[in-house]
Structures are given as structure tokens and as C-alpha cells.
C-alpha positions in Angstrom: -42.1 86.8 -57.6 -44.8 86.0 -55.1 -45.0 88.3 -51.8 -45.7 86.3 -48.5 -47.0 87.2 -45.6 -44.3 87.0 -43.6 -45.7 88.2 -40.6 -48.7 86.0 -40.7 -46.6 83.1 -41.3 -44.1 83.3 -38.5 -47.2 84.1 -36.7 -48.4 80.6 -37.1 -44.9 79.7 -35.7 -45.4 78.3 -32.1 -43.4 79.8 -29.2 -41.0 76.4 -28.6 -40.2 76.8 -32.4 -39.5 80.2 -32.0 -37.1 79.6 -28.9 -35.1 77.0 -31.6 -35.3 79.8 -34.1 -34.0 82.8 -31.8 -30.9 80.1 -31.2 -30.4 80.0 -34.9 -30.0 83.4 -35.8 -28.3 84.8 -32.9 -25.5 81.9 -34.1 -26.1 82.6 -37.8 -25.7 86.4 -37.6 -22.7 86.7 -34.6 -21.2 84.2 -37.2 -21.8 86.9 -40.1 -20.3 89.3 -38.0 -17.4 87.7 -37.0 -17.1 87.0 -41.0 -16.9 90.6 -42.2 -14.9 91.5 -39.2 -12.7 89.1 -41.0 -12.9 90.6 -44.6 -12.5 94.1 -43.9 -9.6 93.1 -41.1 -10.6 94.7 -38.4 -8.7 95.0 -35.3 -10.9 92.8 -33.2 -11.0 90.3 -36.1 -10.9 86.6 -34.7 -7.7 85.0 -36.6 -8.6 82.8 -39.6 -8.4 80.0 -38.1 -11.0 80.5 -35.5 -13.0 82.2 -38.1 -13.2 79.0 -40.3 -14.2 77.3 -37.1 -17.4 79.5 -36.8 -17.9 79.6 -40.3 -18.1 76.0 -40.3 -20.7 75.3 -37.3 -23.0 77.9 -38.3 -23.0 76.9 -41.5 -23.5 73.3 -40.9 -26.5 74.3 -38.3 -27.9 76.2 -41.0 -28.0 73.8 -43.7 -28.6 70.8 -41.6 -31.2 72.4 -39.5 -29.7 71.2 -36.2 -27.7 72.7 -33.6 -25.6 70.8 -31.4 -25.3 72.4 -27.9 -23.6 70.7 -25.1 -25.0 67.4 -24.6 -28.6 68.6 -26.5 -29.0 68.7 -30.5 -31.8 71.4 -31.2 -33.9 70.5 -34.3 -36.7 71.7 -35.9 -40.1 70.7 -37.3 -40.9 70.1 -40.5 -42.9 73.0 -41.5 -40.4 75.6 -39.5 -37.5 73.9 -41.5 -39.6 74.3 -45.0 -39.9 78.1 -44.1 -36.0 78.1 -43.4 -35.5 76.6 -46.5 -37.5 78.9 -48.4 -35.4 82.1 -46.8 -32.1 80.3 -47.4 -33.1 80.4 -51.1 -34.1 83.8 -51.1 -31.0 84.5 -49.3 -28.8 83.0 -51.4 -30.5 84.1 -55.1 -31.3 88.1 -53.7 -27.6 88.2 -51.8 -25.2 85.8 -53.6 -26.9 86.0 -56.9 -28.1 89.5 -56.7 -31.4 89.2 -57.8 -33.2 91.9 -56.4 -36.9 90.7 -56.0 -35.0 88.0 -53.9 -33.3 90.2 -52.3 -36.2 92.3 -50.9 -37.7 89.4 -50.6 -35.0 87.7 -48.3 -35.0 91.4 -46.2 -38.8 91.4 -45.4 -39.4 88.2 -44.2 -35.6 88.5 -42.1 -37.4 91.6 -40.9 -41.0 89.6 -39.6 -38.8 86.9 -38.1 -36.7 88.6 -36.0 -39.8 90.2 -34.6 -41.6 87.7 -34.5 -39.3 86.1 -32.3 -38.7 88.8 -30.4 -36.0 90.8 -28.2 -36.7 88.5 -25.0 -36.1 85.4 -26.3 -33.1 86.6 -28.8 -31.4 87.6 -25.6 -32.3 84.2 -23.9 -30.7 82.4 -27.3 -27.8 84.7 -27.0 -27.3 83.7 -22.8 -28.0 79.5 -24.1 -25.4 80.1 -26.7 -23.1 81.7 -24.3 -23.3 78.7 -21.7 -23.3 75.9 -24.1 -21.8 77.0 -27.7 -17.8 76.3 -27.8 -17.4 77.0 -31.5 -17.9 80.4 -31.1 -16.0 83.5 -29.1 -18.4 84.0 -26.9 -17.8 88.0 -26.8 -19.0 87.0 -30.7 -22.6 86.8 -29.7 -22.6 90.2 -28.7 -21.4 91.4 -31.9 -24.3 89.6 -33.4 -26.8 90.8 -31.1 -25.8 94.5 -31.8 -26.5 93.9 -35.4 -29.9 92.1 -35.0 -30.9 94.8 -32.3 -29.4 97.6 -35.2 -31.8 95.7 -37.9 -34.5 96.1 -36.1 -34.3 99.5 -34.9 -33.6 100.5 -38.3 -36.7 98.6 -39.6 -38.7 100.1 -37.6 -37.9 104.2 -38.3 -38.3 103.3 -42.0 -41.7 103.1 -43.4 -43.2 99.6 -43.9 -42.3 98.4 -47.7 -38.9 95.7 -49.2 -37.0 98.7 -50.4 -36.9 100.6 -47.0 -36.6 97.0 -45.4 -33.6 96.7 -47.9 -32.1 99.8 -47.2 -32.1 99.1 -43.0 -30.6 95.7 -43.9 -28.2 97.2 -46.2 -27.3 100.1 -43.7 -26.6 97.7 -40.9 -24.1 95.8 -43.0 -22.1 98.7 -43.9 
């Protein structure tokens, strides 16, 4: 498998695209979270029913690349949604599949996203989502933003490389 430059490539990402993209995974990881909250039944756990609900509109944001909010339907451009596509595979053959090239893969250019986007504007996403998201909890978000603010604190103690970006990513899930 071919290494990108992720950095470098989100990079090239310009800042309204980044804003869109800062919506996208505070929604797709508070909906992760509230997912294995779920699974391992924690006490907090949403019910199932309202888990399904989040499952649902993050997933369909994900896959269709748009995220309605309030009266506004958030898309994105062509080349962002290419890039997405390309993680989503990598996601789904290094997680779901467990191929492990994938996998690191998937971890290092999770990593250069989130930075590239940035704490700022993953807290503005996470304040947007709170005002105008009703598919989600919104106490939800914050579990998401703990683990993307976890990830990235963990990324950064580890030395640069996939399998220390794999073993943040794989810390932060436990």
C-alpha cells in the first residue's frame, strides 16, 4: 500500500472545507462513542432506541456526504468528498476487515485531519452541533469531543510513525 501525505493533503484543504469537516467528525465520533457506550452497557448508555437514531444520521451524513442542520444542508466539494471517500475505505478494510496496512493507514491520515482542522474549530462544530443537531443527545457531543481531544493528545506524546499512531488510536478506544 501506498503512504500519502496526509498532512500535505489536508493542507491543501481550504478553511470553509475544514469548518464542514470539523462538523463531520465531531458528529461521526460522539456517534461512535455513544455506540460503544452502547456495546459494553454502560451506565450512561443512551437506550437502543435513541442509539439507532444516532447511528442512523451519522451514518447517513457520512455516506451521503451531507449533513442536515436545522434549516441548512452542509455539503462538500468534490475533491474534500474524494479524500473522505478514500478514508472511509481505509476505514472500513483496516477496521472492519482487519487489514493492517489499512488500518495504519486509516489511523495516520485520522491523525493529520483532526489537526489539520484543529481544536478551535472542532469546538465551534461541537457548539453548531449543539444548537442545531436534534438527532443526537447533545451531552453526546461532549463524549465525542473527549475522545478526539484524547486522540490527539495521545498522538502527539507518541513518536511520529502508523504503529504509534495505531496504538494512540487503539488506546483511546479501550
Amino acid at each position: 500500500m501506498r503512504r500519502r501525505n496526509w498532512p500535505e493533503l489536508f493542507r491543501q484543504i481550504p478553511a470553509t472545507e475544514l469548518d464542514k469537516l470539523a462538523v463531520l467528525r465531531v458528529l461521526e465520533c460522539s456517534n461512535g462513542m455513544i455506540q460503544l457506550r452502547f456495546r459494553e452497557g454502560h451506565a450512561d448508555a443512551l437506550n437502543a432506541q435513541d442509539t439507532r437514531r444516532a447511528m442512523r444520521f451519522s451514518m447517513h451524513c457520512i455516506k451521503t456526504m451531507q449533513i442536515r442542520l436545522g434549516e441548512e444542508t452542509i455539503g462538500f466539494e468534490n475533491a474534500t468528498e474524494a479524500l473522505l471517500h478514500e478514508i472511509r475505505s481505509l476505514y472500513v478494510n483496516g477496521i472492519k476487515r482487519n487489514n493492517t496496512a489499512s488500518r495504519t493507514e486509516f489511523f495516520l491520515a485520522s491523525s493529520a485531519n483532526l489537526k489539520a482542522i484543529g481544536s478551535e474549530r472542532l469546538e465551534r462544530a461541537r457548539r453548531r452541533l449543539f444548537n442545531d443537531c436534534y438527532e443526537l443527545p447533545v451531552h453526546t457531543l461532549d463524549w465525542g469531543m473527549t475522545y478526539i481531544n484524547d486522540f490527539l493528545s495521545s498522538a502527539s506524546q507518541v513518536q511520529a510513525g502508523g504503529d504509534s499512531i495505531q496504538r494512540a488510536e487503539e488506546h483511546n478506544a479501550n
